[in-house]
C-alpha positions as CSV (number, residue, x, y, z in Angstrom):
1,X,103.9,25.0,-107.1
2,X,104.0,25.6,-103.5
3,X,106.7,23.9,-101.2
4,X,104.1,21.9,-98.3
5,X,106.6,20.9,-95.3
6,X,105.9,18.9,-93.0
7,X,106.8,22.1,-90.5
8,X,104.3,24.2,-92.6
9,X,101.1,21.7,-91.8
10,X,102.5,21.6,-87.9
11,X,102.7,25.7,-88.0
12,X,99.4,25.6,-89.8
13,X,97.6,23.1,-87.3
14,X,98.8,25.0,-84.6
15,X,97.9,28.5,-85.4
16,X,94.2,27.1,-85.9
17,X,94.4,25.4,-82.9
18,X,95.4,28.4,-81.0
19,X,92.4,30.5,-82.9
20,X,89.9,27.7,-81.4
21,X,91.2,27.9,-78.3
22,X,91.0,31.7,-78.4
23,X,87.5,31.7,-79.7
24,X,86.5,29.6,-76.8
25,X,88.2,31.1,-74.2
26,X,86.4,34.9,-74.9
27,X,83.0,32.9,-75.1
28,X,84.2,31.6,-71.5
29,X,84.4,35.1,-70.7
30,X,81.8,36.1,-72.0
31,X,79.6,33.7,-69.7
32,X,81.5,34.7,-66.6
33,X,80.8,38.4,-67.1
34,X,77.4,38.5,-68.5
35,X,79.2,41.2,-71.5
36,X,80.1,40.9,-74.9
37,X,81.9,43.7,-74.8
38,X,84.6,43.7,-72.1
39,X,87.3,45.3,-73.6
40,X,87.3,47.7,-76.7
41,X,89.0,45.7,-78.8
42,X,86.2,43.2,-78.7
43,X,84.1,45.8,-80.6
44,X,85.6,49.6,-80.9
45,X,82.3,50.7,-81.8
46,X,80.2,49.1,-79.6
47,X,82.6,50.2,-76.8
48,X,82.0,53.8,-77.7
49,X,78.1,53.1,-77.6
50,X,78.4,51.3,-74.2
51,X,80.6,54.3,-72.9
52,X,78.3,57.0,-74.2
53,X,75.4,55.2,-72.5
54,X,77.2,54.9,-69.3
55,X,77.7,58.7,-69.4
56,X,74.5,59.6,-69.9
57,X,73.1,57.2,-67.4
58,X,75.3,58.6,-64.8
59,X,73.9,61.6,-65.3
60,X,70.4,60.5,-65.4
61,X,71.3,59.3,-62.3
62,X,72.1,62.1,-60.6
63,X,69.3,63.8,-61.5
64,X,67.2,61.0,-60.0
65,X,69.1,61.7,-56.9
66,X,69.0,65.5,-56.9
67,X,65.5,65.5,-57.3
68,X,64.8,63.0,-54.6
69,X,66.6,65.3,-51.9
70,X,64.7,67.9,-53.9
71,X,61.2,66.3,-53.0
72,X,63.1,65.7,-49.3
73,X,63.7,69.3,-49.2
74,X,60.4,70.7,-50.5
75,X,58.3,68.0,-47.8
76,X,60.0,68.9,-45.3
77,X,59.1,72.5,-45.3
78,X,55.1,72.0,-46.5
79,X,54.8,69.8,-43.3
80,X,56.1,73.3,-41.4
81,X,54.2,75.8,-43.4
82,X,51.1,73.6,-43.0
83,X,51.6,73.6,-39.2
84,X,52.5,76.8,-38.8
85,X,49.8,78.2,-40.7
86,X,47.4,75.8,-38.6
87,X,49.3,77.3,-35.6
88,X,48.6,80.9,-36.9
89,X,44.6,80.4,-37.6
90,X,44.6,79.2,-33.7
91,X,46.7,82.7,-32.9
92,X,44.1,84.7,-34.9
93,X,41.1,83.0,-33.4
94,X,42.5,83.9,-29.6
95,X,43.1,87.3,-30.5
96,X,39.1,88.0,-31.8
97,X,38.2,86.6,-28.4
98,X,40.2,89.1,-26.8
99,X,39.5,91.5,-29.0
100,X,35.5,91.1,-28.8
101,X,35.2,90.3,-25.2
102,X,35.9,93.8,-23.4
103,X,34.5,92.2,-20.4
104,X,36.8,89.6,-20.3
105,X,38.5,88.7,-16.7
106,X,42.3,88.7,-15.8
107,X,42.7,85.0,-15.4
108,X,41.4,84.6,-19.1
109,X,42.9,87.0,-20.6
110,X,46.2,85.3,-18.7
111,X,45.2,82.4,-20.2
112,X,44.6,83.6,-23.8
113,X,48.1,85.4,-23.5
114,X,50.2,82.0,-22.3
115,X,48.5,80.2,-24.9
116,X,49.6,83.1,-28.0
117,X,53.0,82.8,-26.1
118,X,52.9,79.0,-26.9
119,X,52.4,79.3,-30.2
120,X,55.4,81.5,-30.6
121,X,57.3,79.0,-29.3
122,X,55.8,76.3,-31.8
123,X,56.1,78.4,-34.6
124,X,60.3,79.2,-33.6
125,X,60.3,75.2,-34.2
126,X,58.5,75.3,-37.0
127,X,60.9,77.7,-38.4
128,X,63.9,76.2,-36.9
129,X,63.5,73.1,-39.0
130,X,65.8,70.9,-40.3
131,X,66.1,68.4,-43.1
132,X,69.3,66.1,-43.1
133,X,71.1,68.3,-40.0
134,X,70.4,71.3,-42.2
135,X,67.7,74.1,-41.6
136,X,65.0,74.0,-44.8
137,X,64.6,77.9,-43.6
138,X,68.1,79.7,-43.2
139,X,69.3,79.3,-46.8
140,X,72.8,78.4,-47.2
141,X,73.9,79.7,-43.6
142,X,76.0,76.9,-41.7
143,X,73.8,78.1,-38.5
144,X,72.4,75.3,-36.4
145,X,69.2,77.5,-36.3
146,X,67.5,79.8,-38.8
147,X,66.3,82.1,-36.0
148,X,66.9,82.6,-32.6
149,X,64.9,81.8,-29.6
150,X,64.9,84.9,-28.0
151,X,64.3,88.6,-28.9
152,X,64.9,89.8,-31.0
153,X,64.6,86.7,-32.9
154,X,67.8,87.0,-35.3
155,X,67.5,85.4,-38.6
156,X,70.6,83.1,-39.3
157,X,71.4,84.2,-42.4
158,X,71.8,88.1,-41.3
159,X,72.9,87.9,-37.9
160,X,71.2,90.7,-35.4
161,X,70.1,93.6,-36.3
162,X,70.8,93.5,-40.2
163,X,68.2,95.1,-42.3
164,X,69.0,92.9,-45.8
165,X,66.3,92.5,-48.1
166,X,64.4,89.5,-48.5
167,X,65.9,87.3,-51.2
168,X,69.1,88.7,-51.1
169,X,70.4,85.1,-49.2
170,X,72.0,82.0,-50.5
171,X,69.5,79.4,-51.5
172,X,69.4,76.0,-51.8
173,X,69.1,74.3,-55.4
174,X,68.8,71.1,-57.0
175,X,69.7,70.9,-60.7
176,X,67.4,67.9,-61.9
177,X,67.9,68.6,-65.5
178,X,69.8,69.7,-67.8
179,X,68.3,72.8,-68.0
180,X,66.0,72.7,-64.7
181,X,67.5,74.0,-61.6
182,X,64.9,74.4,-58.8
183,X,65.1,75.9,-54.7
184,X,64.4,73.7,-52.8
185,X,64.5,76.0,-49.5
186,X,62.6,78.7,-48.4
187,X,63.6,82.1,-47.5
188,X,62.9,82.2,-43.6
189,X,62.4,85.9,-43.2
190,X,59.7,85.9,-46.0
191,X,57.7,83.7,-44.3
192,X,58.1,84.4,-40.9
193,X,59.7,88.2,-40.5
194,X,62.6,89.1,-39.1
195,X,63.7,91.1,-36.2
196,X,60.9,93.2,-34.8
197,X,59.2,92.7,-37.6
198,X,58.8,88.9,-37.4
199,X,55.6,86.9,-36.3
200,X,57.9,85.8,-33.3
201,X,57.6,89.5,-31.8
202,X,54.3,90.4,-33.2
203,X,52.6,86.9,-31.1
204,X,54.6,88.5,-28.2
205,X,52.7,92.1,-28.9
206,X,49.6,90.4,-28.8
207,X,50.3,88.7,-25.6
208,X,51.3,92.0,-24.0
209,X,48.0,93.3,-25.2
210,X,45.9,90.8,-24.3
211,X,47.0,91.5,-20.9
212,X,46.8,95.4,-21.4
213,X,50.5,95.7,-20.4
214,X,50.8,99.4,-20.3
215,X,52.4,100.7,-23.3
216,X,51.1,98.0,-25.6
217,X,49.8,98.5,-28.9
218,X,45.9,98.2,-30.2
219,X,45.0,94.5,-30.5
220,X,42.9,95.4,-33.7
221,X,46.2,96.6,-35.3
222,X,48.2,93.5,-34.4
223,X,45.3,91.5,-35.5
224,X,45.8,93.0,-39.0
225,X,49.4,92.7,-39.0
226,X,48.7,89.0,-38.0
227,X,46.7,88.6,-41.3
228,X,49.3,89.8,-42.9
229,X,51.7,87.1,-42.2
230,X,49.1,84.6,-42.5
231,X,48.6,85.6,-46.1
232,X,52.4,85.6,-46.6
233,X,52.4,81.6,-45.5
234,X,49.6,81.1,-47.6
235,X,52.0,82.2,-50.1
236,X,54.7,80.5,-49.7
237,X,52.6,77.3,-49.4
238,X,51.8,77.7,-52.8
239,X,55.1,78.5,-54.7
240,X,56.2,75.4,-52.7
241,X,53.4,73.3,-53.7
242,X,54.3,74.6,-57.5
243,X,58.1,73.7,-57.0
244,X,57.6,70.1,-55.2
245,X,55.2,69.3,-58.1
246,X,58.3,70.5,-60.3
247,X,60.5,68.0,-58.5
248,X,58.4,65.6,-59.0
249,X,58.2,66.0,-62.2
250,X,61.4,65.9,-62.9
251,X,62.3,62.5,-60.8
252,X,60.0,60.8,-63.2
253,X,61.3,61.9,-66.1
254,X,64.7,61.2,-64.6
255,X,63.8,57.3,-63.6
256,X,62.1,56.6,-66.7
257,X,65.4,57.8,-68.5
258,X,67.7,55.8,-66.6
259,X,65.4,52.5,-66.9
260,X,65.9,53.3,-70.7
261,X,69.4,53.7,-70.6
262,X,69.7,50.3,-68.8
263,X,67.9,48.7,-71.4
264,X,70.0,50.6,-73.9
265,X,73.3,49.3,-72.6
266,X,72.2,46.0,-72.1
267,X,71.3,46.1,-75.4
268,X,75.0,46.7,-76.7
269,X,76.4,45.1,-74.2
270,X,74.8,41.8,-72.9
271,X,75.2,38.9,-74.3
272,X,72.1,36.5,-75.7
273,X,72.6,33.9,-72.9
274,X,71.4,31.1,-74.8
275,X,72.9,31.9,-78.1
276,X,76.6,31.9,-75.9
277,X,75.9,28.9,-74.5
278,X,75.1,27.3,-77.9
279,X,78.1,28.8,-79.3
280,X,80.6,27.5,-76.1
281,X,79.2,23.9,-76.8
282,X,79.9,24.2,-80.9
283,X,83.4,25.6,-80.2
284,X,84.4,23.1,-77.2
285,X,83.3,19.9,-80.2
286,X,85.4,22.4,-82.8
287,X,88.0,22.3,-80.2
288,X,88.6,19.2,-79.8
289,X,87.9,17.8,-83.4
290,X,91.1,20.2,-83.5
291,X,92.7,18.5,-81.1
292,X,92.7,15.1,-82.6
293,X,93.9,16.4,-86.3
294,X,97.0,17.9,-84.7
295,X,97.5,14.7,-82.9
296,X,97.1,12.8,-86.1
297,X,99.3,15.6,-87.9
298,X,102.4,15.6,-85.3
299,X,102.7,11.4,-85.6
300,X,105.2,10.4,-87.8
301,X,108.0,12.2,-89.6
302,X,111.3,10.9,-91.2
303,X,113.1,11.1,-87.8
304,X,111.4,8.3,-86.1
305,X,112.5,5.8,-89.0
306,X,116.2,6.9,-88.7
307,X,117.8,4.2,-86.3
């Protein structure tokens, strides 16, 4: 037969007091949080489900915000190909006039040349710009500008006079998935030419022989070479369309997996407000009925009839 003390039945009380009070206390903190789960050992597995979930919606995350600088990136530069090539139509249409009106005065043909001489200078800003403090045209050059102002119109990326091939730069990328990494730039010299061969010097050409400076080349020539950089904007315009709709793409499928991956986690780790609440109030009455057996249970003993 077991030996009952009164020293067991106080040890006994006490350790189930203790427990009560413990329960209640991590249903406390559970309320104050909004978790169940705010240390592993409240659940070890749940704890490794909650920190997988975190991971991977960190990452979702970031893919959200890659491809949101992504779309940044890729608007940006439509807005400039769109006005350039608006910019470029107006350039062609002044050089037909010229070109099909032999009898054309000096003050118009002064006119028609200052106005193809503007448009150069639109189109330098057009190329020169920026998105965030960084050109969306000069690749991964620090360069405040992708091209310079004057002749012969540098590009950033090579510096004067360098004959590198086009596509041979840094680009810009955005990795918005896992296995989707997308430029988000646009390689200036393909688009607008570089050197003597940009449209920069061929709008200055046309000037020149709109005027009939001596030594000027045929207008009909520079008008075809002027289609031909109009086709290569066109171009562009398109494989950036094809890459922003890409972006796009890809932040939607990057929100809609970090909304699921918040319900995922709230799911594990949450608690059921209501149910807590229920549970604090049956623990506080467990509590308490507690209380009062240990008060009953520490009264008397044969030391308070000794005299």
């Amino acid at each position: 037969m077991t030996r009952i003390t009164h020293r067991t039945v106080q040890d006994s009380t006490m350790a189930n007091l203790q427990r009560n009070l413990a329960a209640m206390s991590g249903l406390q903190e559970q309320l104050s949080t909004g978790k169940k789960i705010n240390r592993a050992s409240d659940d070890p597995t749940g704890a490794v489900s909650v920190l997988q979930v975190r991971s991977d919606l960190r990452t979702s995350e970031q893919y959200s915000r890659a491809a949101d600088d992504g779309v940044g990136w890729l608007g940006t530069i439509d807005g400039a190909l769109q006005n350039t090539s608006s910019r470029l139509q107006r350039a062609q249409e002044l050089t037909l006039r010229a070109l099909n009106s032999g009898a054309m005065g000096e003050s118009s043909r002064t006119a028609i040349a200052a106005e193809v001489r503007g448009i150069k200078d639109d189109l330098l800003g057009q190329a020169n710009t920026k998105y965030l403090g960084r050109s969306v045209f000069a690749g991964t050059s620090g360069d405040a500008r992708a091209f310079a102002t004057a002749p012969p119109y540098a590009y950033a990326d090579t510096g004067a006079g360098s004959d590198a091939p086009v596509g041979t730069g840094g680009t810009v990328e955005r990795r918005v998935a896992a296995e989707a990494v997308v430029q988000v730039d646009s390689d200036g010299r393909a688009v607008f030419g570089q050197g003597d061969g940009s449209v920069f010097t061929l709008l200055d050409d046309i000037a020149d022989a709109v005027v009939q400076k001596p030594g000027s080349l045929p207008l009909a020539d520079l008008l075809g070479k002027l289609q031909g950089r109009m086709t290569a904007v066109t171009d562009e315009v398109s494989s950036v369309g094809a890459r922003y709709g890409r972006v796009q793409g890809a932040k939607q499928a990057a929100d809609d997996a970090v909304l699921k991956l918040q319900t995922s986690l709230a799911d594990v780790e949450s608690i059921d407000l209501p149910k807590t609440i229920v549970n604090l109030q049956m623990q506080e009455v467990a509590y308490k009925a507690a209380l009062g057996a240990t008060a009953k249970v520490l009264q008397p003993s044969l030391l308070d009839f000794i005299r």
